[in-house]
C-alpha positions as a LaTeX table, in Angstrom:
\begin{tabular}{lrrr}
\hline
Residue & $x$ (\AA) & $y$ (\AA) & $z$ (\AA) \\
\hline
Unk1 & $-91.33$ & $-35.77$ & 20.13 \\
Unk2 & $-87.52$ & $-35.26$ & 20.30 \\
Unk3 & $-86.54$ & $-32.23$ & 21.61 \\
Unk4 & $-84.90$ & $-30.24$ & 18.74 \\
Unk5 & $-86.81$ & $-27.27$ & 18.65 \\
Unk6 & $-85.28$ & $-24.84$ & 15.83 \\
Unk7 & $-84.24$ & $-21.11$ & 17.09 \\
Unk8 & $-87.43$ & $-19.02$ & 16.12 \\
Unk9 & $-85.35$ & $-17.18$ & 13.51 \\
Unk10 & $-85.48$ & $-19.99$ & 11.41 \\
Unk11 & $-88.41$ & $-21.74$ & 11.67 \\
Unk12 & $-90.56$ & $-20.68$ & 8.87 \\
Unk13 & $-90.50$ & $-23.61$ & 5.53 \\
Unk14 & $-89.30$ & $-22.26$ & 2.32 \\
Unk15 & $-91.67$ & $-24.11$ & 0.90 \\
Unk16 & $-95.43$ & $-24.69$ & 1.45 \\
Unk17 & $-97.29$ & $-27.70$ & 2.54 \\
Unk18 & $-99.18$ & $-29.80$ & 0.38 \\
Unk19 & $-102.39$ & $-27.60$ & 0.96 \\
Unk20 & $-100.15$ & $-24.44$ & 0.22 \\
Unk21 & $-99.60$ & $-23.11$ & 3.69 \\
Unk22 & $-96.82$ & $-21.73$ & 4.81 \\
Unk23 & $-96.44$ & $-23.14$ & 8.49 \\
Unk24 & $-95.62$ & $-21.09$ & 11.53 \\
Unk25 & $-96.22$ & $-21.65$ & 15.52 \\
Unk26 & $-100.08$ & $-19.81$ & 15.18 \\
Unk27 & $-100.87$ & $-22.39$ & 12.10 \\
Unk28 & $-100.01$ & $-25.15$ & 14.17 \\
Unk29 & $-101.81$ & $-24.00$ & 17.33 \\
Unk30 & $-104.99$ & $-23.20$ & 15.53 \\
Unk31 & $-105.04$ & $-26.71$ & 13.91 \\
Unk32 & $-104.16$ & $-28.19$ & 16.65 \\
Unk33 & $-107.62$ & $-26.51$ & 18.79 \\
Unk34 & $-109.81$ & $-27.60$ & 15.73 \\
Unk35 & $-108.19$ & $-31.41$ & 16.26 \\
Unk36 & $-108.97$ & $-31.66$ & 19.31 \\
Unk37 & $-112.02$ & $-30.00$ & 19.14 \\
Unk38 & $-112.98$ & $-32.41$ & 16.75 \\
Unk39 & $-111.82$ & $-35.57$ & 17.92 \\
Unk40 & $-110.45$ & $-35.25$ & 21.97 \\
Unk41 & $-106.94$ & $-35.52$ & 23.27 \\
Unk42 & $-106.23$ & $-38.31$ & 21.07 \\
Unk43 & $-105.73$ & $-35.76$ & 18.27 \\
Unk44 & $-102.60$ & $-33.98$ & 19.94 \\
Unk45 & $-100.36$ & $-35.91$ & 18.31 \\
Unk46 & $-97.51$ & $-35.15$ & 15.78 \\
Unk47 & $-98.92$ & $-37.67$ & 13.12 \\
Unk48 & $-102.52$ & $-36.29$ & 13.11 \\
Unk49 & $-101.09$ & $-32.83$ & 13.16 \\
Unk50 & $-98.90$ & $-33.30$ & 10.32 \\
Unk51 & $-101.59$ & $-35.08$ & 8.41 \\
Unk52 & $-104.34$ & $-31.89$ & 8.96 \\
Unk53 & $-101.78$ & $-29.53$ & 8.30 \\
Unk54 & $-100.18$ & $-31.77$ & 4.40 \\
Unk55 & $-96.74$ & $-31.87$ & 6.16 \\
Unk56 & $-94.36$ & $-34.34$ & 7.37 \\
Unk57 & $-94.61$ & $-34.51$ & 11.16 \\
Unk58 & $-90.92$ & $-33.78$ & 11.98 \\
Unk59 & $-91.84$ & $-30.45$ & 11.00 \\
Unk60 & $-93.73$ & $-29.80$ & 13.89 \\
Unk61 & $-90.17$ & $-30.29$ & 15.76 \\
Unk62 & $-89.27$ & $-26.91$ & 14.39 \\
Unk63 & $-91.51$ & $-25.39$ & 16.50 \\
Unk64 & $-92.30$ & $-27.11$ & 19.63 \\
Unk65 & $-89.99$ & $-29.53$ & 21.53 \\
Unk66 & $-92.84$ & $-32.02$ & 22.24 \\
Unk67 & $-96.31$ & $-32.47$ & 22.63 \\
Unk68 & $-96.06$ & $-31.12$ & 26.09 \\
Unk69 & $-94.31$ & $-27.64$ & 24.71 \\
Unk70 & $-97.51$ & $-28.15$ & 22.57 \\
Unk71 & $-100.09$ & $-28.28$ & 25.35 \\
Unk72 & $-98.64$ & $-25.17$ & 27.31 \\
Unk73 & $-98.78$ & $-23.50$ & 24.19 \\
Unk74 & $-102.68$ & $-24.02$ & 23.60 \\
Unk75 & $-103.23$ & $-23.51$ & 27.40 \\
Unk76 & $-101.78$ & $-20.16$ & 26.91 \\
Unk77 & $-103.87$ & $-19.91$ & 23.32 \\
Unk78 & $-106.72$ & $-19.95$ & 25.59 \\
Unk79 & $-105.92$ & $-17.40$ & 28.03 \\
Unk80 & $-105.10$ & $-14.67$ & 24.91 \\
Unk81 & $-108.21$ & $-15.59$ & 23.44 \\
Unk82 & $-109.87$ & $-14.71$ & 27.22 \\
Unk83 & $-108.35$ & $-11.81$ & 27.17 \\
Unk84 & $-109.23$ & $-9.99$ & 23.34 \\
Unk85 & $-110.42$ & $-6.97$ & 23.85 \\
Unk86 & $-110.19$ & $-6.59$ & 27.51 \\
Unk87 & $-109.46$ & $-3.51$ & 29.25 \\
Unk88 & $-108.94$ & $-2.10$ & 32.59 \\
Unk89 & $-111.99$ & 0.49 & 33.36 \\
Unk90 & $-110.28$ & 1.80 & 37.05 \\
Unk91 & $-113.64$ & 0.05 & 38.87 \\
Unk92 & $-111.80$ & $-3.08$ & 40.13 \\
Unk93 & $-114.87$ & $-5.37$ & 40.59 \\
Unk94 & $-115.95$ & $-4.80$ & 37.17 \\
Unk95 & $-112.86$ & $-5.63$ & 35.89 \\
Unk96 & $-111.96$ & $-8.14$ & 37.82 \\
Unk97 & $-115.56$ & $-9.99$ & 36.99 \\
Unk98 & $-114.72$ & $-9.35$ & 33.63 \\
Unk99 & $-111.44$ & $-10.95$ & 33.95 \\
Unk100 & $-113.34$ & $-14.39$ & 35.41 \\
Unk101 & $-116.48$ & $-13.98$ & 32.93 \\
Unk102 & $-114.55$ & $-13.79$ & 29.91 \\
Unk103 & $-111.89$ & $-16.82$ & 31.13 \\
Unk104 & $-114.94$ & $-19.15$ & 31.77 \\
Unk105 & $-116.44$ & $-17.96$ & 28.17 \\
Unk106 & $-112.85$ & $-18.68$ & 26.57 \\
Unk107 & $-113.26$ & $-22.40$ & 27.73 \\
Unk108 & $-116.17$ & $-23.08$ & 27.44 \\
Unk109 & $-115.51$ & $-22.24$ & 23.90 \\
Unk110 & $-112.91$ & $-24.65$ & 23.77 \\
Unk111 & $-113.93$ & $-27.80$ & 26.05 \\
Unk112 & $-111.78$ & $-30.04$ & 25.53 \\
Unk113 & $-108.63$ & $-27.92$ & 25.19 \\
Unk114 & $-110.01$ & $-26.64$ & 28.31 \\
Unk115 & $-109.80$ & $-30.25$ & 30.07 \\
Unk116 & $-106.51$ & $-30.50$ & 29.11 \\
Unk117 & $-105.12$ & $-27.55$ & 29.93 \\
Unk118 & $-107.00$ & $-25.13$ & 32.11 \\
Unk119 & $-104.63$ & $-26.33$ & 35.39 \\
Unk120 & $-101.16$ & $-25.62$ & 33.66 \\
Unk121 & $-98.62$ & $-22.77$ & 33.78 \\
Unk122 & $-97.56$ & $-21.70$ & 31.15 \\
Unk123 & $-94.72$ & $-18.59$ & 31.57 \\
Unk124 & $-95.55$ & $-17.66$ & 28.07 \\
Unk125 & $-97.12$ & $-14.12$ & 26.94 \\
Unk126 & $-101.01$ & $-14.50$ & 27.65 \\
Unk127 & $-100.59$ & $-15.82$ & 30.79 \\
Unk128 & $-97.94$ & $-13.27$ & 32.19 \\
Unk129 & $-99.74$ & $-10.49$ & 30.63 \\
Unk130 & $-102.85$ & $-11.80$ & 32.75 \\
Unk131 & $-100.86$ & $-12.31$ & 35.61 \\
Unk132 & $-99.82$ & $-8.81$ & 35.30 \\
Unk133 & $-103.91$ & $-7.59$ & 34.22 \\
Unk134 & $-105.12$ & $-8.73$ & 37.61 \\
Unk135 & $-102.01$ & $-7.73$ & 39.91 \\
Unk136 & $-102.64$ & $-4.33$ & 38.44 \\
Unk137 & $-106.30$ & $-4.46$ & 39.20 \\
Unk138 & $-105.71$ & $-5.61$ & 42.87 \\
Unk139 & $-102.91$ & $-2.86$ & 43.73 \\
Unk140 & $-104.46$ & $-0.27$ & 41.88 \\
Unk141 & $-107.59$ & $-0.42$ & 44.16 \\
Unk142 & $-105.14$ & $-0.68$ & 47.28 \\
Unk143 & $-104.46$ & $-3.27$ & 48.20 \\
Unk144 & $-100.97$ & $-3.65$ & 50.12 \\
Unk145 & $-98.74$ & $-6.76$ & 48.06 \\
Unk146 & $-99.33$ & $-8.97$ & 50.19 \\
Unk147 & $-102.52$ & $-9.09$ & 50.58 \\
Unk148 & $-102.97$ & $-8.38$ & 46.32 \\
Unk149 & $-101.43$ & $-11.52$ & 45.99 \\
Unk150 & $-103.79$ & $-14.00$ & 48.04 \\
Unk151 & $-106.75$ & $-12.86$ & 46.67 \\
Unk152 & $-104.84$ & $-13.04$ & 43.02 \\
Unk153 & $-104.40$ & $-16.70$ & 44.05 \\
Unk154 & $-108.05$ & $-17.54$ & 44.84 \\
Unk155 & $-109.04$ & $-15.44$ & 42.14 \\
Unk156 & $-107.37$ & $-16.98$ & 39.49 \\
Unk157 & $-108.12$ & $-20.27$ & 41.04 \\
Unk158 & $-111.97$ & $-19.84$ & 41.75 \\
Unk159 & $-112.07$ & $-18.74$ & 37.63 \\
Unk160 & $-109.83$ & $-21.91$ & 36.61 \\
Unk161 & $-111.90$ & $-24.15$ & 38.47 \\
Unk162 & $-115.06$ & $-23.16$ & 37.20 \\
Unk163 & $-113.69$ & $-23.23$ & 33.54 \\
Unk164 & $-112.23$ & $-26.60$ & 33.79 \\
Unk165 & $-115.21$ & $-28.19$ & 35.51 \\
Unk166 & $-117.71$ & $-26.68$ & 32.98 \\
Unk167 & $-115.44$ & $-27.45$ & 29.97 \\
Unk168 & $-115.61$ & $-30.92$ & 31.34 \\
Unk169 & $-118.70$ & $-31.13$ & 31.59 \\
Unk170 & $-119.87$ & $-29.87$ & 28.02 \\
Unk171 & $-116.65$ & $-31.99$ & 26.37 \\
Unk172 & $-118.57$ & $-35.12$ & 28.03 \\
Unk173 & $-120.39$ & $-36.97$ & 25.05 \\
Unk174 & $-124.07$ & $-35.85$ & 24.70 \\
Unk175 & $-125.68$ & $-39.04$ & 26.31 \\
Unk176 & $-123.62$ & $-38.51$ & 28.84 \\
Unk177 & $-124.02$ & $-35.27$ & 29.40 \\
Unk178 & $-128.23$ & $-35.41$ & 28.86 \\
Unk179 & $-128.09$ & $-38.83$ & 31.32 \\
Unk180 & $-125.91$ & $-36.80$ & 34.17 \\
Unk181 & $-128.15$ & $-33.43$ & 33.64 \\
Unk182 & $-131.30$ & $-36.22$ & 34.57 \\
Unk183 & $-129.77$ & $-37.56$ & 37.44 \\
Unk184 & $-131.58$ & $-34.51$ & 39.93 \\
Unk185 & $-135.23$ & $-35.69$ & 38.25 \\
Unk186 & $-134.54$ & $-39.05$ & 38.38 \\
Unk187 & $-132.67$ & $-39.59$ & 41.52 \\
Unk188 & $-132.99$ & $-36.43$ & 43.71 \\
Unk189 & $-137.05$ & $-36.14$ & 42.94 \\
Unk190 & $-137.83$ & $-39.59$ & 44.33 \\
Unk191 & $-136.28$ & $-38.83$ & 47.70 \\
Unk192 & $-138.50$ & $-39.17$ & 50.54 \\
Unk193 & $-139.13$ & $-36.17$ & 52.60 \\
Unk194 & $-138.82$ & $-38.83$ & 55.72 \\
Unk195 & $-135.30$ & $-39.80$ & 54.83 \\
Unk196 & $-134.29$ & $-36.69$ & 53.24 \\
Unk197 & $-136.31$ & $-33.57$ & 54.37 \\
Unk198 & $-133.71$ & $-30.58$ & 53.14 \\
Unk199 & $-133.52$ & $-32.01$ & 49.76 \\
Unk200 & $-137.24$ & $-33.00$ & 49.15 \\
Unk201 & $-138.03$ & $-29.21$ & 50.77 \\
Unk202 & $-135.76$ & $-27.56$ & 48.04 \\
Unk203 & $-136.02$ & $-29.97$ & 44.98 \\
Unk204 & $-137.91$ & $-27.68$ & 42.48 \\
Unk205 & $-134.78$ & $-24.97$ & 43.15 \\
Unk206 & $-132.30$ & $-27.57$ & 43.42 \\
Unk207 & $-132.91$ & $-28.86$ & 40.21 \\
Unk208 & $-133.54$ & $-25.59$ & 38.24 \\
Unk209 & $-130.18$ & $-24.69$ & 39.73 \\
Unk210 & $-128.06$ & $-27.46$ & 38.99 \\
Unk211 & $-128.80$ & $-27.72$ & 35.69 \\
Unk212 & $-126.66$ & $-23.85$ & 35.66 \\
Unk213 & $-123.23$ & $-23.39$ & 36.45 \\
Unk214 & $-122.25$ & $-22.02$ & 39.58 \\
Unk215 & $-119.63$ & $-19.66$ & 38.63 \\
Unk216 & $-121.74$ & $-16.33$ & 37.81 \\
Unk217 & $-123.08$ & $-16.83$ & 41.40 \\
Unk218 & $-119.55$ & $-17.75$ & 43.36 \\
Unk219 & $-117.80$ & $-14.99$ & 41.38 \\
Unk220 & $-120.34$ & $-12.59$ & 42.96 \\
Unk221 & $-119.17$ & $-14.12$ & 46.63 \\
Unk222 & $-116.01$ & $-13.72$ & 45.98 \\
Unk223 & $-116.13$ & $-10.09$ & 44.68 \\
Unk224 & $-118.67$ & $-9.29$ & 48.02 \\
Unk225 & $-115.64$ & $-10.93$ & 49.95 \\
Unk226 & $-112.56$ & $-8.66$ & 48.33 \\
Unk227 & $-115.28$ & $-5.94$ & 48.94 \\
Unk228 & $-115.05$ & $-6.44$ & 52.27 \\
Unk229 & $-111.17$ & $-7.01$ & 53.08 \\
Unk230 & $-110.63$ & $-3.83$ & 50.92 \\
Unk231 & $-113.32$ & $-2.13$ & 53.12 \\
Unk232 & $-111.40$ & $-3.12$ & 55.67 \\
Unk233 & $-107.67$ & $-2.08$ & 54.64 \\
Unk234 & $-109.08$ & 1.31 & 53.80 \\
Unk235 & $-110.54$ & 1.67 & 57.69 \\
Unk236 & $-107.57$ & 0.46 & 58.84 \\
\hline
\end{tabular}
């Protein structure tokens, strides 16, 4: 895509596409989540947009630059959508386990606009407005700026992480997804107790628990952990 994005006060068609919409920046990112919903990250592309949406594909130039501009735009889609709804209670570890629960919900929603976009910055309004959501949180329960803005980092991290893996994980195809869920039967319940006595000790558990994400579980760590540093400050 060239980039010859058109000023946003004059972006909207006089006229409507052959399917009688009238397109704007939230038509085009909402199509563009069902695409590649539907059909991968094959389907980000100007000529399948254009296609879905009954207009000529240079008219997605009036609104993003290229089909990067276009990525950032649905990674940020995804953080608003993580975010409806949401608000600050004054406990910090409920909100903040909010915050995380309600990011990895948002992708898993959307797997494979999560695999494409859950490790990108964006700059744009979701993704400040979290920014600013969880900086709030952390200073507002004490902690000095320094300090707020480290555990921000693994915070936001620990919750990406977990999206993206998961997302990539349910965007796999089903047999692969059904064949890699097998693996700890097949594979991990034939080890020998000889060769592999931790894993033949814990199997049933292992198993049961794999077939889970871990997130619910390391979000609960990482909470204990701020816990504890806060603890801490407050002491010192």
């Amino acid at each position: 895509m060239a980039e010859r994005v058109v000023p946003e006060n004059r972006r909207q068609r006089r006229r409507p596409t052959k399917q009688g919409t009238v397109l704007s920046e939230r038509i085009i990112i909402e199509t563009a989540l069902r695409l590649v919903a539907q059909h991968g990250a094959e389907a980000l592309s100007v000529r399948r947009l254009g296609a879905a949406l009954g207009a000529d594909p240079s008219a997605i130039y009036r609104y993003f630059r290229n089909t990067d501009d276009l990525l950032l735009a649905l990674a940020d889609e995804l953080i608003g959508i993580a975010q409806r709804g949401w608000r600050a209670t004054g406990d910090w570890r409920s909100d903040l386990r909010d915050i995380a629960l309600r990011v990895h919900a948002a992708y898993l929603a959307n797997p494979q606009a999560a695999a494409l976009a859950a490790h990108r910055t964006t700059g744009r309004e979701h993704e400040t407005r979290a920014v600013e959501a969880i900086l709030s949180v952390l200073r507002g329960a004490g902690f000095p700026d320094a300090e707020a803005v480290r555990i921000y980092h693994a915070f936001v991290d620990q919750a990406l992480a977990f999206a993206a893996l998961d997302a990539a994980a349910l965007a796999l195809p089903e047999p692969a997804r059904e064949a890699d869920e097998q693996v700890w039967h097949a594979a991990y319940g034939k080890l020998s107790a000889a060769t592999h006595p931790h894993v033949a000790a814990t199997f049933p558990l292992l198993a049961a628990d794999m077939s889970e994400s871990g997130h619910p579980f390391a979000l609960e760590l990482m909470l204990d952990a701020v816990g504890a540093r806060l603890a801490a400050h407050r002491k010192g």
